[in-house]
Each structure stands twice: as structure tokens, then as C-alpha cells.
LOTORMAR-178187 format. One record per residue: x, y negated, z of N, C-alpha, C, O in turn; residue in one letter; chain. Coordinates in steps of 0.1 Angstrom, whole numbers. Layout:
     n_x     n_y     n_z    ca_x    ca_y    ca_z     c_x     c_y     c_z     o_x     o_y     o_z   type   mol
       X       Y       Z       X       Y       Z       X       Y       Z       X       Y       Z      A     A
...
***
This chain:
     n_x     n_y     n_z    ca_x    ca_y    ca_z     c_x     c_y     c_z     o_x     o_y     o_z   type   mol
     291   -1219    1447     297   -1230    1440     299   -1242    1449     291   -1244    1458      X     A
     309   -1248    1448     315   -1259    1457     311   -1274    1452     299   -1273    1450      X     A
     314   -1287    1450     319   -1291    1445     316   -1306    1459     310   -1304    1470      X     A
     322   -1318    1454     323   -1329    1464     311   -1340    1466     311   -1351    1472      X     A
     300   -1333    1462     288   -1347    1457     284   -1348    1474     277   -1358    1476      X     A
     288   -1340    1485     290   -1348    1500     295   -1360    1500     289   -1370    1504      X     A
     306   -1361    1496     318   -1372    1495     312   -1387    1486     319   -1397    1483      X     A
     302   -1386    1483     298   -1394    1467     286   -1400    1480     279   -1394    1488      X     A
     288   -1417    1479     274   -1423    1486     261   -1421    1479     260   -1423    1467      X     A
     251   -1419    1484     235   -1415    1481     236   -1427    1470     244   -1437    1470      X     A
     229   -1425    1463     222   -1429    1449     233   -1436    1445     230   -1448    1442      X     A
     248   -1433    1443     258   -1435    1435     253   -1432    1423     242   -1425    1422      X     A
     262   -1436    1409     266   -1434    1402     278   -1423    1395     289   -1424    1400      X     A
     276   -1414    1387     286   -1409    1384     289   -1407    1367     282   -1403    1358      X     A
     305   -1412    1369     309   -1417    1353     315   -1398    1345     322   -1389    1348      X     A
     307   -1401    1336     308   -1384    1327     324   -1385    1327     331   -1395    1329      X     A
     329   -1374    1325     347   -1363    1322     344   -1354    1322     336   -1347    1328      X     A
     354   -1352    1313     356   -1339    1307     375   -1331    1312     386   -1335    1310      X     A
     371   -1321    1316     387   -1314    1316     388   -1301    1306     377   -1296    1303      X     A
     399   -1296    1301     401   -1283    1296     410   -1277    1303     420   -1281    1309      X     A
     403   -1262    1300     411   -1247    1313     421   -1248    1302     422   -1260    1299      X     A
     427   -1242    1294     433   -1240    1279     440   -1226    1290     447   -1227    1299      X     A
     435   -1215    1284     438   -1202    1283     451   -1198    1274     453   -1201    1263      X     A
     458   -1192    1279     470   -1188    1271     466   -1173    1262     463   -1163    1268      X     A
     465   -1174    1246     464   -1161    1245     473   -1151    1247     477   -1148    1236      X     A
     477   -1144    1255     486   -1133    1257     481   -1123    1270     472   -1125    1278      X     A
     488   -1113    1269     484   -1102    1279     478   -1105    1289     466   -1103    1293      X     A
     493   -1115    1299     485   -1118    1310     484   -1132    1303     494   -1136    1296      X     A
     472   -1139    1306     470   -1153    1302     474   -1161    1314     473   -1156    1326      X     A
     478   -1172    1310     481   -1182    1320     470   -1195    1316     464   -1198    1306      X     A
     472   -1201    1327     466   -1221    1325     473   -1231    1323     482   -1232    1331      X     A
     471   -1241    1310     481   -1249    1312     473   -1260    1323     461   -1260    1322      X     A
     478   -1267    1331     484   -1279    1341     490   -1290    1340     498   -1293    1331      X     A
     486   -1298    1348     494   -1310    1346     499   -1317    1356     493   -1317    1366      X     A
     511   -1323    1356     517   -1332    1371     514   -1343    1365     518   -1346    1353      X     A
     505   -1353    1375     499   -1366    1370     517   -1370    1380     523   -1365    1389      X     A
     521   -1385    1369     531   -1393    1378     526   -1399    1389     514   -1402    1390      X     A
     536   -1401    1398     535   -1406    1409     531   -1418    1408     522   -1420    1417      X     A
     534   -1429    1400     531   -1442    1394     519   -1443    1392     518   -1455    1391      X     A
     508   -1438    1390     496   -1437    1389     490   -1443    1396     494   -1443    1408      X     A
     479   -1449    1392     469   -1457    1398     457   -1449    1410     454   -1451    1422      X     A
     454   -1439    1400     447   -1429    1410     450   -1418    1409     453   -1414    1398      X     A
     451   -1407    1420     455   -1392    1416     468   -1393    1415     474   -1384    1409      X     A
     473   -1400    1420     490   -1401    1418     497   -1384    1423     495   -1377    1432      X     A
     504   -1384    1410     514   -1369    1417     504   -1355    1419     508   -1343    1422      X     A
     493   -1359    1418     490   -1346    1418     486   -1336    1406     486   -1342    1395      X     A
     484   -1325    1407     478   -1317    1396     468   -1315    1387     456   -1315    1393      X     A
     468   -1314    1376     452   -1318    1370     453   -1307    1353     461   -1302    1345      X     A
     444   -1308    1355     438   -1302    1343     439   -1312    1327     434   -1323    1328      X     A
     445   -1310    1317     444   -1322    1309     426   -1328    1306     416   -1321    1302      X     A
     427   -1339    1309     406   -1344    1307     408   -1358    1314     417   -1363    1320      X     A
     396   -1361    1310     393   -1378    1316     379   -1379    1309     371   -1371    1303      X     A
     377   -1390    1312     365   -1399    1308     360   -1393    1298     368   -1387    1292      X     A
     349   -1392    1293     344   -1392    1280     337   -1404    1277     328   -1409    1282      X     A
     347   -1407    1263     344   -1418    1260     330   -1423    1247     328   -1413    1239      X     A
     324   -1433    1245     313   -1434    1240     317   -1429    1222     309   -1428    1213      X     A
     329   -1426    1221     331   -1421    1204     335   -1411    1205     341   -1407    1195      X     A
     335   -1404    1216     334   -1386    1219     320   -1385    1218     312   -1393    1221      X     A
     317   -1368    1209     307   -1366    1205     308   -1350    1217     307   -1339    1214      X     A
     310   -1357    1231     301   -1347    1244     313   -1342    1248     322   -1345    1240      X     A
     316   -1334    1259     323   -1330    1269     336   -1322    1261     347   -1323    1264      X     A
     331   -1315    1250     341   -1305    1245     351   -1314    1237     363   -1312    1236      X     A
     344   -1328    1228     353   -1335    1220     365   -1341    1230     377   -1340    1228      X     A
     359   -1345    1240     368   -1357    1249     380   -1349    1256     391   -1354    1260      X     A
     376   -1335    1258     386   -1327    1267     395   -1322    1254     406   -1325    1255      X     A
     393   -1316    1243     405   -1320    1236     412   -1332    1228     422   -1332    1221      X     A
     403   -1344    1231     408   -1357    1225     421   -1354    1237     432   -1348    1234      X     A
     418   -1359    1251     422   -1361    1263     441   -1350    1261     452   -1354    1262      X     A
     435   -1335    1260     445   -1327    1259     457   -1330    1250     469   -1328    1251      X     A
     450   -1336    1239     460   -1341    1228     466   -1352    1234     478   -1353    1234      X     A
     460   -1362    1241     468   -1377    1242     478   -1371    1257     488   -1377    1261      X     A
     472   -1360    1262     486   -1363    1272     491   -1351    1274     493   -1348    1285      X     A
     496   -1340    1263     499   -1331    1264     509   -1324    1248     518   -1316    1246      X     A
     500   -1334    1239     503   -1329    1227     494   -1320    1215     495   -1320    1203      X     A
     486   -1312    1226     479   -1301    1221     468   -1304    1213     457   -1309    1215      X     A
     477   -1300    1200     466   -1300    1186     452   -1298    1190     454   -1293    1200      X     A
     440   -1300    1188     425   -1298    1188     421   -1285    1180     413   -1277    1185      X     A
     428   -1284    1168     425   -1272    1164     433   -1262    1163     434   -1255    1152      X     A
     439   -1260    1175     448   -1248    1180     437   -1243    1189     439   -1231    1193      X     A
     429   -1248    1193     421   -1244    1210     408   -1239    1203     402   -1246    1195      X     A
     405   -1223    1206     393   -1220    1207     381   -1221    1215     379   -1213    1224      X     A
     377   -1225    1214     366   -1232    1226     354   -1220    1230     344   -1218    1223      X     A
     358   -1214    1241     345   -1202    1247     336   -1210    1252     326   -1204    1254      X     A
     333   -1225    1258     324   -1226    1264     326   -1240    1274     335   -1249    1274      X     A
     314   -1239    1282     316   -1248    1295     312   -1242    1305     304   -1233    1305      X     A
     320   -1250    1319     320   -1242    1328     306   -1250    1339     300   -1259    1333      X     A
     302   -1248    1354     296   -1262    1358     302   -1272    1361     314   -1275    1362      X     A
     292   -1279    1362     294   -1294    1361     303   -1292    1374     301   -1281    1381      X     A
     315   -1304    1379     317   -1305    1394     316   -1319    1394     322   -1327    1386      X     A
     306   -1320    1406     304   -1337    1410     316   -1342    1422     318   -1337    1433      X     A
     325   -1354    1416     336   -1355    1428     333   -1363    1438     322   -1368    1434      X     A
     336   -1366    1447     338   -1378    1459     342   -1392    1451     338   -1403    1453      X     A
     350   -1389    1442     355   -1408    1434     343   -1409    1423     343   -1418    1415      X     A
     335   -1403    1423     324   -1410    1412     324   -1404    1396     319   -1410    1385      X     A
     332   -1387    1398     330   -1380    1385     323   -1370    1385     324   -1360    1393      X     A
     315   -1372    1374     306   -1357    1367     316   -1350    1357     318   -1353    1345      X     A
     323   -1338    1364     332   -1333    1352     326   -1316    1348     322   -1306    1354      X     A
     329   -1319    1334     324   -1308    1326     338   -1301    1323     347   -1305    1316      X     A
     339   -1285    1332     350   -1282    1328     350   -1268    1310     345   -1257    1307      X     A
     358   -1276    1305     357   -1266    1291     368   -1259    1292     379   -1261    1297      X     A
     361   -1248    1282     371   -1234    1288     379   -1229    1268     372   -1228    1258      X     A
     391   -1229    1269     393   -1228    1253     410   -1218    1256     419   -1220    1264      X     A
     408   -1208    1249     420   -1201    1244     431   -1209    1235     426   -1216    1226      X     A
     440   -1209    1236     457   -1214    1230     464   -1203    1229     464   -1192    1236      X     A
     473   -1206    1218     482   -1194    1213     495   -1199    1226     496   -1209    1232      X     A
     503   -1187    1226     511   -1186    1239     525   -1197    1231     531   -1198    1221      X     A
     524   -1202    1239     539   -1207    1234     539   -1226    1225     548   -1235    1222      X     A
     530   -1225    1224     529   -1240    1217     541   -1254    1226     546   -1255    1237      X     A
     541   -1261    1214     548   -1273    1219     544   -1282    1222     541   -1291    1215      X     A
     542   -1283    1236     535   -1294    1243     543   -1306    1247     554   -1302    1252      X     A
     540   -1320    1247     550   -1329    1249     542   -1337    1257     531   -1339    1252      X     A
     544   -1343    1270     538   -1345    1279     543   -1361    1277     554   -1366    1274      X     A
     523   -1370    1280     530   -1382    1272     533   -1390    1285     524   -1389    1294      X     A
     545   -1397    1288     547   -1398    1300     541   -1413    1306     547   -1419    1314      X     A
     530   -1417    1301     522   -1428    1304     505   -1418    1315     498   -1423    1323      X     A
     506   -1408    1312     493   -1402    1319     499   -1388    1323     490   -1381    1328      X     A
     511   -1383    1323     516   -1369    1321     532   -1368    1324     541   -1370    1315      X     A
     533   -1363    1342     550   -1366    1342     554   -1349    1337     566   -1348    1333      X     A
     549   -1341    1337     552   -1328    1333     541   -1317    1334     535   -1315    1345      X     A
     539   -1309    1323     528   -1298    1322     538   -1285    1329     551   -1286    1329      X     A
     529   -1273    1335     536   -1261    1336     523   -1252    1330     512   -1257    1328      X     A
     527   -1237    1329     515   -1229    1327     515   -1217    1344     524   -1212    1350      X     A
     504   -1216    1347     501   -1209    1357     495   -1196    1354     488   -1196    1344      X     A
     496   -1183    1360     491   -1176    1359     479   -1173    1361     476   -1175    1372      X     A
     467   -1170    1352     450   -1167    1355     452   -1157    1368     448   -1159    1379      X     A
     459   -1148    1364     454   -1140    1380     460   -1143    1396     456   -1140    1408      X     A
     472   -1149    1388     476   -1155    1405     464   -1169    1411     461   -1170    1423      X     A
     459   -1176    1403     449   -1182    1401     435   -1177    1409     430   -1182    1419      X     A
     430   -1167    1401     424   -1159    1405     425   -1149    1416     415   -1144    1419      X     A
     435   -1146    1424     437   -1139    1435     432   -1150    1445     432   -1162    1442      X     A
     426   -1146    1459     418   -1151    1467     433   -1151    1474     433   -1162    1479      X     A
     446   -1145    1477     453   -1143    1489     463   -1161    1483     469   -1169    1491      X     A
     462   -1163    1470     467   -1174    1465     468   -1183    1474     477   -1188    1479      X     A
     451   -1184    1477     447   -1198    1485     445   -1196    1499     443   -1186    1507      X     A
     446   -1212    1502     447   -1217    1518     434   -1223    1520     429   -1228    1511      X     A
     430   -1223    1529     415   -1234    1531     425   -1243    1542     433   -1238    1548      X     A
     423   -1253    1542     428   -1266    1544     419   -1279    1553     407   -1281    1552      X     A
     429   -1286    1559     416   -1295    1560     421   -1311    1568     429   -1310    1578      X     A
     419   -1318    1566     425   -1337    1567     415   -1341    1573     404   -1334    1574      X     A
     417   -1353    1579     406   -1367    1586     406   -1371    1572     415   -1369    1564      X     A
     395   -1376    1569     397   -1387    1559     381   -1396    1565     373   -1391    1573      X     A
     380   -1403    1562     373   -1417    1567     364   -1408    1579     354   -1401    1579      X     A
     374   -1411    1589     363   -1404    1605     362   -1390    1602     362   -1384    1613      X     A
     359   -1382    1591     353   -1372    1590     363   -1352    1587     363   -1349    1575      X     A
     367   -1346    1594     372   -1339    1587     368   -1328    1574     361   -1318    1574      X     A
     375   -1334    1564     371   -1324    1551     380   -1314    1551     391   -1316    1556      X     A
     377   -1304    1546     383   -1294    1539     383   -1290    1523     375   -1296    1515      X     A
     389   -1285    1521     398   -1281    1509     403   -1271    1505     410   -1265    1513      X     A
     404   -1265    1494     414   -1253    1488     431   -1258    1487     435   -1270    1486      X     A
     441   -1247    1487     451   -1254    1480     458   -1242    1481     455   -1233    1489      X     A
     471   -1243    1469     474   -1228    1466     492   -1232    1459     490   -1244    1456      X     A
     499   -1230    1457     514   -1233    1455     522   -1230    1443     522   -1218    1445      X     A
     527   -1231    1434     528   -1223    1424     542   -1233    1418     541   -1243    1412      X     A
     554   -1227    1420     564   -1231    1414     570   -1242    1419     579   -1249    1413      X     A
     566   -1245    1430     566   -1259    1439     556   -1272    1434     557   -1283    1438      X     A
     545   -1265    1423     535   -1273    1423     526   -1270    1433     526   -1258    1437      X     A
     518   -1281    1439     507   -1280    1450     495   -1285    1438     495   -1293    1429      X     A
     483   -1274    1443     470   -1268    1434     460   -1271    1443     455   -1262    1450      X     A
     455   -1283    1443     446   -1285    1452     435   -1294    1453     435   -1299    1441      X     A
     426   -1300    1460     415   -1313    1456     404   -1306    1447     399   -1295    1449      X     A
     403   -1317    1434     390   -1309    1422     396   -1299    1410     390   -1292    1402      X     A
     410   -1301    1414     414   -1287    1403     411   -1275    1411     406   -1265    1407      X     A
     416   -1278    1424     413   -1264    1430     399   -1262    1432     397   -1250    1435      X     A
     390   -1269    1431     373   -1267    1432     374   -1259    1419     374   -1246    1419      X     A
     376   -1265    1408     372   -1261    1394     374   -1244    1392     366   -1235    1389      X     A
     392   -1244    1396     393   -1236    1397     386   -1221    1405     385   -1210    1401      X     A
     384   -1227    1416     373   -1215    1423     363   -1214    1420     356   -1204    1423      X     A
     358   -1225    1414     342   -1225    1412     341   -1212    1395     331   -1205    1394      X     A
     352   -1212    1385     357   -1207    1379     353   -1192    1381     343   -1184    1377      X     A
     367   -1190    1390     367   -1177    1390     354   -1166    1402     353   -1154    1402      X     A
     346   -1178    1410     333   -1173    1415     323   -1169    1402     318   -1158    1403      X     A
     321   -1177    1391     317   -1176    1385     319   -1161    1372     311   -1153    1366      X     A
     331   -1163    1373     337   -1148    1367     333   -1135    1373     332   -1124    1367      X     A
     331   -1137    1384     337   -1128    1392     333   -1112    1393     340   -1104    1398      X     A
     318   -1109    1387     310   -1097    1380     323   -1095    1365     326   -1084    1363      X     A
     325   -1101    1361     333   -1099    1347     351   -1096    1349     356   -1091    1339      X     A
     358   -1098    1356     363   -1096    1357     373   -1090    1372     385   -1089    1374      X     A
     363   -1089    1378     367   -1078    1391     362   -1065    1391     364   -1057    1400      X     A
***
């Protein structure tokens, strides 16, 4: 299991979020995604899972990731069957995220709200899941070089704490479905 709590200074704080996988139900399932805008304060332009904060009138990780999914995607709450949670991943900016994992019927109308959401796509679970997908990667960032996942899909770039989640995911699977 991966996740960034290197990146996080000693006896920080870390503010609770919640993301959802949303599973496509069909043969091959896919993930829905998200292209955060460029305009964005943080995370600009990159890919994300629909989730955020959990806020103090969310009743725990599962409410807030479909509150979240609905405000920047569209996606009804009671369209998503909820299998579960995945682990926690601790980030480098100061989040404890609970990834929840929920099936969606194929095809739904998602409207991406363009204040937190420049456009959703769906990805394939097994292209996802294939190890040849991904790149290990790696940047300076303050003095230090980190590394990274990152993986390409449609001319979206899949990388940072989605791509953690995501691997930490399918490590997790990985007796179940290999």
C-alpha cells in the first residue's frame, strides 16, 4: 500500500475526504473521473475522482462522497450501490481520504457542474487495472525527488492521489480478481 503521509510535516494535521470509485455496471465496467478546471485554486487541471471534504452534516465518508458526486457530476445518490470502503490514503496537502467504492448503472446522465468539474470521462477497470498501463515517474519537488504513478487514457493524464488510490485499489484486489 502507498500513500503520501512522507510528504505531510510530523505531527500535521489531516482534514477528513471522501472520494467515490462509481463502478460502471456492465460487462466490462469502467470508472467514472473527473477533469478538475484549470482555474482551480488547487489541483488545477488534473484528474480526480468525484469527493471532497467531508463536511460536519455528512453522516461519514460514504454520505459526503455521494453528496460530493452529485454536486459536481450530477449523479443521483440513489443510483450508486455502495460495496464498501477502500483504505484510507494520507496525502502530502493535508488529506485523510476515504476511498468508497459504489456500482452505477452504465449510461447515466451526468452533467458536470462547471464551478468544480471541467469534464467527466469513464475509464476502463481493466485498463486501470493492468500494471503495463502505468509509468513510475518522478519530479524535484522541494529539494527532494518524489516519485509517482501515471498512466494516459484518452489524452487524460491519471496521476498524483488518483493514481495512489487507484493502485492501492487494485493491490488490494488483487487475490480476487487475477
Amino acid at each position: 500500500m502507498q500513500d503520501e503521509r512522507a510528504l505531510f510535516p510530523q505531527g500535521g494535521r489531516h482534514v477528513d475526504a471522501a472520494v467515490l470509485i462509481a463502478l460502471t455496471d456492465r460487462a466490462s465496467p469502467g470508472v467514472i473521473l473527473t477533469q478538475r478546471p484549470s482555474t482551480m485554486r488547487s489541483h488545477a487541471g488534473q484528474v480526480a475522482f468525484p469527493g471532497g471534504k467531508i463536511d460536519a452534516e455528512d453522516a461519514g465518508p460514504v454520505a459526503a462522497a455521494l453528496r460530493e458526486a452529485h454536486e459536481e457530476v450530477a449523479m443521483p445518490p440513489e443510483s450508486v450501490e455502495i460495496i464498501g470502503t477502500s483504505d484510507l490514503f494520507l496525502t502530502g496537502s493535508g488529506f485523510a481520504i476515504t476511498p468508497v467504492l459504489g456500482v452505477v448503472p452504465p449510461d447515466l446522465d451526468y452533467q458536470a457542474n462547471p464551478h468544480e468539474v471541467e469534464s467527466w470521462f469513464e475509464t476502463p477497470l481493466e485498463f486501470l487495472f493492468d500494471q503495463q498501463s502505468w509509468r513510475r515517474q518522478s519530479v524535484m519537488w522541494e529539494g527532494h525527488e518524489r516519485h509517482y504513478w501515471e498512466a494516459w487514457w484518452d489524452g487524460h493524464r491519471i496521476w498524483g492521489v488518483t493514481a495512489g488510490i487507484i493502485r492501492n485499489l487494485a493491490w488490494r484486489l488483487r487475490g480476487i480478481i487475477w
